[in-house]
N, C-alpha and C positions, 0 to 999 in steps of 0.2 A: 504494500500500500504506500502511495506519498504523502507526504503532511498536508498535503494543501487539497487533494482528495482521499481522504482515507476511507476507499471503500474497495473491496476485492476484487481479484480476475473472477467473471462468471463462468458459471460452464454450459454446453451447450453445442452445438452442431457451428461450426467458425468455415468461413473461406482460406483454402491453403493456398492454390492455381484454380486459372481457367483451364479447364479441360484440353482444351488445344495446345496449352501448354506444355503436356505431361504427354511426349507419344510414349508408344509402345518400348519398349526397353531402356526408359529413359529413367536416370535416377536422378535427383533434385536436393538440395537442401533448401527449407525454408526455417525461418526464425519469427517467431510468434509464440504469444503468451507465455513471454517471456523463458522463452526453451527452443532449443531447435529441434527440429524433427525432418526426417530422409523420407518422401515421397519416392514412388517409382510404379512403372505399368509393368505386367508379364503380360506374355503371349494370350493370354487369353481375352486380353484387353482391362483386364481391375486394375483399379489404381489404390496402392496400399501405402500405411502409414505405421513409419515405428520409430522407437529411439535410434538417434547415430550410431551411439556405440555397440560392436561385436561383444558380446557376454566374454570372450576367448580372453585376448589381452589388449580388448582396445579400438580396434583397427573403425575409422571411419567411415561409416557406410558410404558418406558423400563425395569420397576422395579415391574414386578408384573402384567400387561396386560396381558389379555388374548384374544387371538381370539374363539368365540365362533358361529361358522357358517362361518356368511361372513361378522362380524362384532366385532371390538375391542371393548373390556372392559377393563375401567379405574380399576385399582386396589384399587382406594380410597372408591367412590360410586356407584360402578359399573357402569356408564352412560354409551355408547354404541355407537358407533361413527360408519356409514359406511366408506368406501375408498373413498367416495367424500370427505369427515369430520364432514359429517353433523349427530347431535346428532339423533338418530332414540329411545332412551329408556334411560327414568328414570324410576326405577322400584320403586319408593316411590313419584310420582308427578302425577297429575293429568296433567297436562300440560310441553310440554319439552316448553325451555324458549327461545325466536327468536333468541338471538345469542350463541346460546349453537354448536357451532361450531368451530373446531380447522381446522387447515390451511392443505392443503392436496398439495401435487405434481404431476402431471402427471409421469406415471410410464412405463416403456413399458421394456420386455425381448427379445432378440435377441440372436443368436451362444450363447446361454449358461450365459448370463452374466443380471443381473437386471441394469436397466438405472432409473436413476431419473431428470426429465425437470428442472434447475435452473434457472430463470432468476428475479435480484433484484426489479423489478417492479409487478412482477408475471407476465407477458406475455404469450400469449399461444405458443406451440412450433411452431416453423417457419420451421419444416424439421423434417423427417423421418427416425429411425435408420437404416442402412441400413441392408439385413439379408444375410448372405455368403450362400449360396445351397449347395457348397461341405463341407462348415465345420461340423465336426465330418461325412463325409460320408464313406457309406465301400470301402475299400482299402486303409483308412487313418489310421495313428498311433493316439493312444488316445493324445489329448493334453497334455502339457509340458506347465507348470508354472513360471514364473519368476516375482518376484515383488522385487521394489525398492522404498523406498521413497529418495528423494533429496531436497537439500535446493535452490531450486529456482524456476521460474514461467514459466508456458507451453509457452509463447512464447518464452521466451528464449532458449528453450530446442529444440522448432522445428527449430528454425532457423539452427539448424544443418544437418536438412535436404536437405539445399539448399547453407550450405557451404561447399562444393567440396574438396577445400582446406584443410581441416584440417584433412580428412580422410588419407592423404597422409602426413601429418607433424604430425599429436597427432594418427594414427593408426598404421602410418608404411604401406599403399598399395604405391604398386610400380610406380604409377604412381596418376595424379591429376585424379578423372573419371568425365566424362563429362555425364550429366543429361540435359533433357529437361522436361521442366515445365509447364502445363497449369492449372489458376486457374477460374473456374468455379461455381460463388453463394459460398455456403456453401461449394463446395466439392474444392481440390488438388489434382491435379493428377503429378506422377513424372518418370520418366522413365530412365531406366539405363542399356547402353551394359556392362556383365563382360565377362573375361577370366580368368576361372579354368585353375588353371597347374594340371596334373595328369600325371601318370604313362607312360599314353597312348599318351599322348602330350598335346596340349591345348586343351580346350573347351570351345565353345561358350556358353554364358548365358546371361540371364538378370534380371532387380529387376523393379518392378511397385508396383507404391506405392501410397496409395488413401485416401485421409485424409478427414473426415467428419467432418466438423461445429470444428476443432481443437482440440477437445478428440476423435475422434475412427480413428483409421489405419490400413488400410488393406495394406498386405504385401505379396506379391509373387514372391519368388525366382525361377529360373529355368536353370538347368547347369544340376549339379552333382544334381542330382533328382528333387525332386517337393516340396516347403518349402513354409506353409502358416503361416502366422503372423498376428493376433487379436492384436492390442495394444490399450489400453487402458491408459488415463490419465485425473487423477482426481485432483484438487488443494486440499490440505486438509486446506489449511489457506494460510495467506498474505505470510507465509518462506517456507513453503513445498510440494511438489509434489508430488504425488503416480503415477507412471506407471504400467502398470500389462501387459506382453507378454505371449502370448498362441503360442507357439509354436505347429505346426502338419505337419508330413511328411508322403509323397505319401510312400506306403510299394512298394522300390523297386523290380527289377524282382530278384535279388539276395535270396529275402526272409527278414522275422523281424530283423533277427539278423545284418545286414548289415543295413539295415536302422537305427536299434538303434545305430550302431557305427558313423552312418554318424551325425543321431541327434547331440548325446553328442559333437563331433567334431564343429557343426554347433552351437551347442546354446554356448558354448563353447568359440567361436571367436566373438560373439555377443553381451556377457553379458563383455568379456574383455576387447569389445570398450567401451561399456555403462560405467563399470567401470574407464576407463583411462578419460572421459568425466566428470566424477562426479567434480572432485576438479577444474576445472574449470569453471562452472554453479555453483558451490557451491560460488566462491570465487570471479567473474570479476562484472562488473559493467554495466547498460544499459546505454548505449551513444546514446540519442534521436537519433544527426547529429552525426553517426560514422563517420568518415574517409576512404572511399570506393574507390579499384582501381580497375580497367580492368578486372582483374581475378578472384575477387569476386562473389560469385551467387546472385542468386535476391535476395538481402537481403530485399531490401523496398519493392519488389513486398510481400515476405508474412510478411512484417509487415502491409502492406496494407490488406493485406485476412485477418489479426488479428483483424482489426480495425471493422469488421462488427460483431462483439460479442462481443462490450463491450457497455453499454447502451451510455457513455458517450466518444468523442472521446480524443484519447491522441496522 
């Protein structure tokens, strides 16, 4: 924990890679949640997750492993690990050794993206990634990329989901927007009337927005076209945050070219606010008992939803 938020890593289903990142015999190191962990694909096409280190004397799975089938090879003595972690070949032993096993994660891929199960106990997962049916469907524009790391921790960060308020003083909209909110186990759901000004006059729209176990968020715009938003958010340690937004829009009846105008416009006012957002998550303080009036959104209701992902309560 840091002094200036003291509140834990959650656990829960996290983004490691994009799927197309990770081909077939490839091995990976990522760093996150404040630990690293060696991704890699076998032959079969799964994409598995475990500690770096070989149980043996060490050897780095990042540095030299190899995927050979459908199973890793240590770079040291070549021992041979499945995606459970359990050693399957010593190629100079007569016997592999009872605990010749390194620690493995539950792994699952969804819309394009590799998921790895965290939780400090090892727990088994309590929930299911959800999977989008129209993401990357035809008549959608190919995804759009935006990553950010910041210095502070995913609760702090969603709580701006449900304060109303700031969108109208730290964004500049014309008015306070008024959301309605139900939280449900693992999931959040959030709903929201807008009005587009356009050429033609105004237009009715809305934003729903549905948040899994704290890292994944599904985002749907609808007004001036069709705007679907994958967000993802990964703690990489006790000070920083990685979010990662996949932007994809419905191909208007205009044609590409109008949709890509609309995009860049769209991602555009999006990454402007995340930016304007940054130096304050980077910089305020968690006040356990804030100071809360009238026209506040549920700030306690989703510090409550937070509290069921952390092993320990705060």
């Amino acid at each position: 924990m840091s002094e200036r938020i003291p509140l834990p890593l959650p656990f829960g289903w996290f983004r490691m890679l994009e799927s197309k990142e990770l081909a077939v015999g490839d091995v990976k190191t990522v760093q996150y949640l404040g630990k690293e962990f060696v991704l890699f694909r076998t032959e079969d096409g799964q994409a598995h997750g475990v500690d770096p280190y070989c149980p043996h004397l060490g050897a780095h799975f990042g540095f030299g492993g190899v995927v050979e089938g459908n199973v890793l090879r240590c770079p040291f003595h070549h021992w041979k690990f499945d995606g459970s972690g359990q050693c399957v070949d010593v190629p100079y032993a007569k016997r592999i050794p009872a605990k010749a096993q390194v620690e493995a994660y539950p792994t699952c891929e969804a819309n394009g993206i590799v998921f790895l199960w965290h939780h400090p106990h090892g727990d088994a997962p309590r929930w299911d990634v959800p999977k989008v049916e129209d993401w990357c469907a035809e008549g959608w524009m190919e995804p759009i990329y935006h990553t950010a790391r910041v210095r502070s921790h995913p609760q702090e960060m969603a709580e701006n989901v449900v304060d109303s308020p700031h969108f109208h003083f730290v964004h500049g909209t014309p008015d306070i927007p008024e959301k309605t909110f139900t939280f449900d186990g693992h999931i959040m759901r959030a709903f929201q009337g807008l009005t587009f000004t356009t050429r033609e006059g105004d237009l009715k729209g809305s934003v729903n927005i549905e948040s899994h176990g704290g890292s994944i968020g599904i985002t749907r715009f609808k007004g001036i076209g069709e705007t679907l938003i994958i967000v993802t958010g990964t703690p990489v340690d006790h000070e920083y945050h990685e979010t990662t937004m996949r932007f994809s829009f419905k191909i208007l009846e205009e044609g590409l070219e109008a949709t890509q105008g609309l995009a860049k416009a769209f991602i555009g006012e999006v990454t402007r606010q995340h930016a304007q957002d940054v130096p304050i998550w980077e910089n305020k303080k968690f006040h356990e008992n804030p100071v809360l009036c009238d026209g506040d959104g549920p700030i306690h209701q989703i510090r409550k939803y937070y509290q069921q992902f952390y092993v320990e309560p705060v």
